[in-house]
C-alpha positions in Angstrom: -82.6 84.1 14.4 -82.3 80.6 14.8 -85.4 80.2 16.1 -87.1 81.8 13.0 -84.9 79.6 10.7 -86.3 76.4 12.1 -90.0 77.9 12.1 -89.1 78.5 8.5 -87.9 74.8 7.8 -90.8 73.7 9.8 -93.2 75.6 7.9 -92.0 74.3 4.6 -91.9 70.9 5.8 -95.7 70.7 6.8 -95.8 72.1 3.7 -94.4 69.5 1.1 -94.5 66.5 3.3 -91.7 64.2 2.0 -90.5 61.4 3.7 -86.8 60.5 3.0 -87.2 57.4 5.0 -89.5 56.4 2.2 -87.0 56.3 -0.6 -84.3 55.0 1.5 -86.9 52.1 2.7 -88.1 51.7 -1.0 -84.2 51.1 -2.0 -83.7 48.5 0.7 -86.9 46.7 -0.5 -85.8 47.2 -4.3 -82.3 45.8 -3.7 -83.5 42.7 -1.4 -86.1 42.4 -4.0 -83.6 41.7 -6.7 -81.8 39.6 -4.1 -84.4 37.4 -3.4 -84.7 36.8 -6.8 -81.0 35.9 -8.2 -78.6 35.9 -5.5 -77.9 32.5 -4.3 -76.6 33.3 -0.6 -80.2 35.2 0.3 -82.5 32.7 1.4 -86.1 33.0 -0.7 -88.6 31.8 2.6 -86.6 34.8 4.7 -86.2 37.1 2.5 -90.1 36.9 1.1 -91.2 37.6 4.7 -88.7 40.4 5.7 -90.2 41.7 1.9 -93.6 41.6 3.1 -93.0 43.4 6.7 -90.9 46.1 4.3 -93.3 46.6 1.5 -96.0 46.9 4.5 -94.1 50.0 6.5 -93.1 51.4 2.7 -96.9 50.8 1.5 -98.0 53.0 5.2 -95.9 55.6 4.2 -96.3 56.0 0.5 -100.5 55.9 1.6 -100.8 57.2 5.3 -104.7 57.6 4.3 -104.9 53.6 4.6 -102.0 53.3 6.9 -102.4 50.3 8.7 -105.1 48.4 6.8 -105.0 45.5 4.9 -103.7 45.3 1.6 -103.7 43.2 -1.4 -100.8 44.4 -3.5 -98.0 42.1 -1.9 -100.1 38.9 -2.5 -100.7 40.3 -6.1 -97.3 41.0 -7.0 -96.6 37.7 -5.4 -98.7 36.1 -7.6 -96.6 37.6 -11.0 -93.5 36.0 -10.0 -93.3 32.8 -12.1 -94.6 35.3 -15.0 -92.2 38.1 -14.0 -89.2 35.1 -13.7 -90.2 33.6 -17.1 -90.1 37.2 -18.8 -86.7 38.2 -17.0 -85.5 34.8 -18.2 -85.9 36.0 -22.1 -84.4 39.7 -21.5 -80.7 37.5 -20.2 -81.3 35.3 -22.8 -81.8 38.1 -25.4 -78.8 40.5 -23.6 -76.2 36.9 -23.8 -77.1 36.2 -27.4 -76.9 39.7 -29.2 -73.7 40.6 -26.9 -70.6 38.8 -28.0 -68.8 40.3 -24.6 -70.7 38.6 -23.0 -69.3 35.4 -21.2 -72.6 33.6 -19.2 -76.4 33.9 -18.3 -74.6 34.4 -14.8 -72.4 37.4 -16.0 -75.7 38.8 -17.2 -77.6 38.8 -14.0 -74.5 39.8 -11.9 -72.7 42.5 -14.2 -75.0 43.7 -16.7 -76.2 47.5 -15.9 -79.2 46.9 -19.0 -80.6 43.5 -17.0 -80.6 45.4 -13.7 -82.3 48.1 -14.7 -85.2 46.1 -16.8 -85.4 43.4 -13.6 -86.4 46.6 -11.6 -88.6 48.2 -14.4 -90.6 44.9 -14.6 -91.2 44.2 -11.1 -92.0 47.7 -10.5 -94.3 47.6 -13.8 -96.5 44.8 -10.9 -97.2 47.8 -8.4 -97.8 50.4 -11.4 -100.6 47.9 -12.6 -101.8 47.6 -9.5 -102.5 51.4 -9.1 -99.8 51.7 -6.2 -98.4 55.4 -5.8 -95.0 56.5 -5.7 -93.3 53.4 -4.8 -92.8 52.2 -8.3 -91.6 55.7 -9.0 -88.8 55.1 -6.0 -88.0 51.4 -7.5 -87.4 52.4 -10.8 -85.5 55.6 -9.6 -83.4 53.6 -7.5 -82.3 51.8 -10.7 -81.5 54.9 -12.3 -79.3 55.9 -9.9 -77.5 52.9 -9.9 -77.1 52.2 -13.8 -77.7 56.0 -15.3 -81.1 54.1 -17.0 -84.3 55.8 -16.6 -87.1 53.2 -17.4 -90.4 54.7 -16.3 -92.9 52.1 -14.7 -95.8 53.0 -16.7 -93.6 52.1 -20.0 -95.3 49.3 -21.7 -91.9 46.7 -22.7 -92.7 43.8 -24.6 -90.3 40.4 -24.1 -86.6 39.6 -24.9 -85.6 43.6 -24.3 -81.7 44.5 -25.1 -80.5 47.3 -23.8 -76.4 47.2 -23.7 -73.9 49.5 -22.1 -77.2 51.4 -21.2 -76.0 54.5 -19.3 -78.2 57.4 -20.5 -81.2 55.7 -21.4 -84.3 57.0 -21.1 -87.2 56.2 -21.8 -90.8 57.9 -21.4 -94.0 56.8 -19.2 -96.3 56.1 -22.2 -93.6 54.6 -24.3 -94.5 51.1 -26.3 -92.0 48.7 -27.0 -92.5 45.4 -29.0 -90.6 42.1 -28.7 -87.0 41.9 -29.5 -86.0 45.6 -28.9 -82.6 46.1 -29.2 -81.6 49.6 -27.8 -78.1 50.9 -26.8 -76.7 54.1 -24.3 -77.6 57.7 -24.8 -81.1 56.4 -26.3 -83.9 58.7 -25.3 -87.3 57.4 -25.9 -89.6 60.6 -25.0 -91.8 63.5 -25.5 -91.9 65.9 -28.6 -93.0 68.9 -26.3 -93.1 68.7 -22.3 -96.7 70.5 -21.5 -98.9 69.0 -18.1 -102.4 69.7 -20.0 -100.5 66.3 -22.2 -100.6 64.2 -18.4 -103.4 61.8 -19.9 -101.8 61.3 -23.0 -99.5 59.5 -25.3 -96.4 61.4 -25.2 -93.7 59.0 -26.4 -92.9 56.7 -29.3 -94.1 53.0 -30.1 -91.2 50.8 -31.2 -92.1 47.8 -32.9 -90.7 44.6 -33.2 -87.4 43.8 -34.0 -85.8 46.7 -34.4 -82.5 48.1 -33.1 -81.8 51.4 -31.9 -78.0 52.8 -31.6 -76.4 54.9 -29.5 -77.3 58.5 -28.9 -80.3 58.3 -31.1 -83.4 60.4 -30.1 -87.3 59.4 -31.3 -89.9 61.7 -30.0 -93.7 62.2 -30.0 -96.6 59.8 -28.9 -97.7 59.6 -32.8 -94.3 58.1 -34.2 -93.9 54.9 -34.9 -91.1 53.0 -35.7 -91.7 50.0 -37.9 -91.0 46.4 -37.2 -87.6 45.1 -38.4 -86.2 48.9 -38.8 -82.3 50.0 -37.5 -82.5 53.4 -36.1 -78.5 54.5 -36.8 -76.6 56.4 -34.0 -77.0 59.8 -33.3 -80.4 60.4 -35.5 -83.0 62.5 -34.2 -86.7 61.6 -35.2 -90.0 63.0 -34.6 -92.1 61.2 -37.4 -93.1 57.7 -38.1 -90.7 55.0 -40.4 -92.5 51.9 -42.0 -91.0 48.7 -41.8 -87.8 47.2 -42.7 -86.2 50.8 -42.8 -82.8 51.8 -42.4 -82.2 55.7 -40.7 -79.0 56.9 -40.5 -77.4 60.5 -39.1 -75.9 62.0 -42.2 -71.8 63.1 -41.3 -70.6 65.9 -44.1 -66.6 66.2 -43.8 -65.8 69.6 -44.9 -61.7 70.8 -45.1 -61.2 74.4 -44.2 -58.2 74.8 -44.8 -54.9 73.2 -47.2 -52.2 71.9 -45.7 -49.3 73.7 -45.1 -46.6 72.5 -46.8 
């Protein structure tokens, strides 16, 4: 019987072919990643090569068909640091000066559930770009896991993006947002019906500049578009367009059912 079992497990492995060492690679190299970016006791020179030899092994495994050839991603995404730096720099700045909890810039990068998950989201956005399978996937999971935000890399995210408290975020793979998005938790960002003939197209909302979505609020459909400047109240549920400068709110009807006893 046991014997059968494992030819069972066996079968079903040759059959899916998953690699767990992958995603438990890909959240080493996410987390040293970050590291290498903000934390002041990892040393940039090491930690860039020990990111190189990791991205390498992950890049073999998340492509065997080119395992062991050259590759051009790392120097790429190498090259979109000082860009990716300069954008992260304006999401901290925008998360310090809209939250009045909020104490530093350093508080920010060290506490802040919202700037981990964009910091991952943007440097996985590089390898999307760059037409690199399943790893961004694994970075921007990884971030899920940790803050409950699920940012998908092929999300388009224009600069100074808010999102506070953030747990229960999500937001869609052909989602647009402008500059100076303000969104808080429970947000979902995603698709008005879930069907894989719609893989090619757009399936989720554009947000436009400046506006500010609160907590729990749900905008669906690749054709709605919310305007620049518009508040998106908590709670609301929205599957057309709103033009600019608009104000939705979740109507709340108070009802008594019965009179007091006296």
């Amino acid at each position: 019987m046991n014997t059968h079992l494992i030819q069972v497990i066996n079968q079903h492995k040759e059959t899916i072919k998953v690699s767990m060492t992958l995603k438990e690679e890909s959240k080493r190299f996410t987390t040293l990643l970050f590291n290498a970016f903000y934390d002041c006791d990892t040393n940039a020179e090491e930690a860039l090569k020990d990111l190189e030899a990791l991205f390498m092994s992950i890049r073999n495994m998340a492509c065997p068909q080119i395992k062991n050839m050259p590759c051009k991603h790392w120097d790429d995404f190498k090259a979109n640091i000082p860009d990716l730096y300069a954008s992260l720099q304006k999401d901290a700045e925008a998360i310090y000066n809209n939250d009045p909890a909020s104490q530093s810039i350093e508080e920010i990068y060290i506490a802040y559930p919202g700037f981990f998950a964009i910091s991952i989201y943007r440097m996985a956005r590089v390898f999307y770009k760059l037409n690199l399978p399943l790893i961004p996937r694994l970075m921007t999971e990884h971030a899920h896991c940790v803050t409950g935000i699920d940012i998908h890399p092929g999300a388009n995210i224009g600069e100074s993006f808010f999102i506070d408290h953030g747990t229960g975020v999500v937001i869609g793979e052909t989602t647009e947002i402008h500059n100076n998005v303000k969104v808080y938790q429970g947000v979902t960002l995603g698709a008005l019906t879930v069907k894989k003939d719609q893989q090619n197209l757009k399936r989720h909302p554009t947000i436009e500049h400046n506006v500010t979505i609160y907590a729990n609020a749900t905008i669906l459909g690749g054709h709605t578009v919310i305007g620049s400047h518009s508040i998106i109240g908590g709670n609301t549920w929205l599957t057309e367009s709103v033009p600019e400068n608009s104000i939705v709110t979740h109507k709340h009807q108070v009802e008594i059912y019965a009179k007091a006893k006296k």
